[in-house]
C-alpha positions in Angstrom: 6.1 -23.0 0.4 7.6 -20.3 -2.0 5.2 -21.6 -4.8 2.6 -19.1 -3.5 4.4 -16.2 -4.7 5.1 -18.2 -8.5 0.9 -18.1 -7.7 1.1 -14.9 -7.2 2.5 -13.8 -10.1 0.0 -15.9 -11.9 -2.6 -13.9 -10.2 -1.6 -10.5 -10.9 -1.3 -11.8 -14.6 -5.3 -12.4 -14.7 -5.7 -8.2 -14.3 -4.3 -7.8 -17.9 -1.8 -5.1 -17.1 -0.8 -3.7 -20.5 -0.8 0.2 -19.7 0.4 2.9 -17.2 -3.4 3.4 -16.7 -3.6 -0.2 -15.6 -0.8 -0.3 -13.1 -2.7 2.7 -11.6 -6.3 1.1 -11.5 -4.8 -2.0 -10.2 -3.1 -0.3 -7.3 -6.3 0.8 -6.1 -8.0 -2.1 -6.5 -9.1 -4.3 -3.3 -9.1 -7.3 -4.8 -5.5 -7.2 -5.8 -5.0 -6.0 -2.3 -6.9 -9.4 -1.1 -5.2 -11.6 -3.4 -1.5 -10.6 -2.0 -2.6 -10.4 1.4 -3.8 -14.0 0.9 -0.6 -15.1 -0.8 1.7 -13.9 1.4 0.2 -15.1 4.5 -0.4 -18.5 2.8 3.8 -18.3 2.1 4.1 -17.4 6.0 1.6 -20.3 7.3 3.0 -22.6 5.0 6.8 -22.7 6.5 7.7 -25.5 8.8 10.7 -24.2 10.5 10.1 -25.1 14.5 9.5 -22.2 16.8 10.0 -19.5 13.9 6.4 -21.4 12.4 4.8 -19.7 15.3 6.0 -16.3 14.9 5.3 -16.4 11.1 1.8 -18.0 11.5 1.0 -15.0 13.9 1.9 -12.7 11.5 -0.7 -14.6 8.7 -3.2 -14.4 10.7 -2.6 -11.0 11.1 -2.9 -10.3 7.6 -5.6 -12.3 7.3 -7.6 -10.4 9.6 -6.7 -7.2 8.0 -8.1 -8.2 4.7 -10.8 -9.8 6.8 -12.2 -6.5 8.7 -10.8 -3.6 6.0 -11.0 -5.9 3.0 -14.1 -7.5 3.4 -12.6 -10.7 2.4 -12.1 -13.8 4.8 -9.5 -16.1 3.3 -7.8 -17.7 5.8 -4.2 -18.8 4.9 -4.9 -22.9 5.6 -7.5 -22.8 2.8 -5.8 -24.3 -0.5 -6.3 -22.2 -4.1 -4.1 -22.6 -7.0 -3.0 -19.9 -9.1 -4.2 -17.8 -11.3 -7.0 -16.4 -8.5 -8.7 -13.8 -9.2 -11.3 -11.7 -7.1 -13.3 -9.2 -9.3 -14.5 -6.6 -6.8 -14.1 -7.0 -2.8 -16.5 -6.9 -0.3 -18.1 -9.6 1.7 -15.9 -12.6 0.4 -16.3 -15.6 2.5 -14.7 -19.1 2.1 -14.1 -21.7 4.6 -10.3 -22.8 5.1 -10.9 -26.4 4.4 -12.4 -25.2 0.5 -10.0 -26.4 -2.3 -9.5 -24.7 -5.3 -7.8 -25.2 -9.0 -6.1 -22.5 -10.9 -8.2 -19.9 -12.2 -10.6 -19.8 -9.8 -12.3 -16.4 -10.5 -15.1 -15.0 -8.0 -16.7 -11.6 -7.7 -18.2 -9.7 -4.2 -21.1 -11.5 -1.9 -19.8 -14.9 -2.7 -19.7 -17.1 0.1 -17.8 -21.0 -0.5 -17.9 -23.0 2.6 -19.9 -25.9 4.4 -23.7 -25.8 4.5 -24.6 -25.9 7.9 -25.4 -27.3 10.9 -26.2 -31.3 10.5 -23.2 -31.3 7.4 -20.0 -31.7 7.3 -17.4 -31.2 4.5 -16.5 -27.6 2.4 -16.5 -28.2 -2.1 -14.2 -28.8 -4.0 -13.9 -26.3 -6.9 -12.0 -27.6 -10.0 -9.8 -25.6 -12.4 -11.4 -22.3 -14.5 -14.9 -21.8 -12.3 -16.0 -18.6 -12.3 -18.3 -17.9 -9.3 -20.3 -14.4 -9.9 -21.6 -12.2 -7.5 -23.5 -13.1 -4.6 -23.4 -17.4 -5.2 -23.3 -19.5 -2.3 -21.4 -23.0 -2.9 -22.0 -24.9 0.0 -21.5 -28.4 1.1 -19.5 -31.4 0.8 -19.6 -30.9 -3.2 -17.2 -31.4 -6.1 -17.5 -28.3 -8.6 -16.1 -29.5 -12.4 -13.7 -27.8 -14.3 -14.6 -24.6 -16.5 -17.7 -23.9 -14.7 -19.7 -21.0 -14.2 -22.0 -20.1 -11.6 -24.4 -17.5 -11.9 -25.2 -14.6 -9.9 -26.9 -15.2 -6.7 -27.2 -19.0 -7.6 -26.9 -21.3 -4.4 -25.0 -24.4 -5.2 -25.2 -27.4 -3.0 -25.0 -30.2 -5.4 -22.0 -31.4 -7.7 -21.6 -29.3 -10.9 -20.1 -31.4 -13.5 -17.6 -30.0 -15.8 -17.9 -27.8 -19.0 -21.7 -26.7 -17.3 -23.5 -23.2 -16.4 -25.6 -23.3 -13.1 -27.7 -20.9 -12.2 -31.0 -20.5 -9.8 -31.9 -21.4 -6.2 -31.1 -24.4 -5.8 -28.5 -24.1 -8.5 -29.2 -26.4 -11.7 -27.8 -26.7 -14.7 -28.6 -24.9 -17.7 -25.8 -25.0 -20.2 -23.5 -28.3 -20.8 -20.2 -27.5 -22.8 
């Protein structure tokens, strides 16, 4: 339960705070906004106490619609990342709470993670160290490796094995290792 805000931590690492300037840019930056917003209701969802659950779970999904509406980014806090996440820039972030994540999981604005439509069933997988750039869709019941990148734009509804660069629509592969 208390693990999401070790993951937290983790996450604000990724924004390489080594300055006075950087605390100030960070501050103002959505996505750090998102990313708490996410943890913290994730840490609320996540306790199992009878009766209080209900109170708490109220107040995630709250939070999740605030980062929802003012945010621009739809992370419900049933949906499972590790830590070390990192969103780029906000804006029109959507992933369905049944995706599950690794840590490092780095994605940018217009990305949109979830299951593929109607007729399909299942949300992906995402391994450890993806990096998802602006404006991908991964859709589907799909297993995305470790260390993989996925270009902008790119619309991924096949596995991605690890160590691999897709790009294009439909997503293939263009770099292995």
């Amino acid at each position: 339960m208390f693990e999401q805000l070790r993951y937290l931590a983790q996450d604000l690492k990724r924004w390489n705070i080594v300055s006075l300037k950087d605390i100030f840019y960070v501050l103002f930056e959505q996505g750090v906004w998102a990313t708490i917003l996410y943890r913290i209701g994730r840490t609320l969802f996540l306790v199992n106490i009878p009766l209080i659950k209900i109170f708490l779970r109220l107040i995630a999904f709250f939070l999740f619609k605030f980062s929802e509406v003012f945010l621009g980014v739809a992370l419900r806090p049933v949906t499972q990342i590790g830590p070390g996440f990192y969103i780029g820039h906000a804006g029109v972030i959507r992933i369905n709470p049944d995706v599950k994540a690794g840590k490092n999981l780095s994605i940018w604005h217009l990305v949109t993670i979830g299951v593929r439509g109607d007729g399909y069933s299942g949300a992906p997988v995402i391994g450890d160290n993806a990096c998802i750039h602006a404006g991908a869709k991964v859709l589907g019941n799909i297993k995305i490796g470790n260390n993989v990148k996925i270009g902008a734009n790119a619309v991924v509804i096949t596995d991605i094995p690890d160590n691999c660069t897709a790009v294009g629509i439909p997503a293939k592969v263009v770099k292995r290792g």
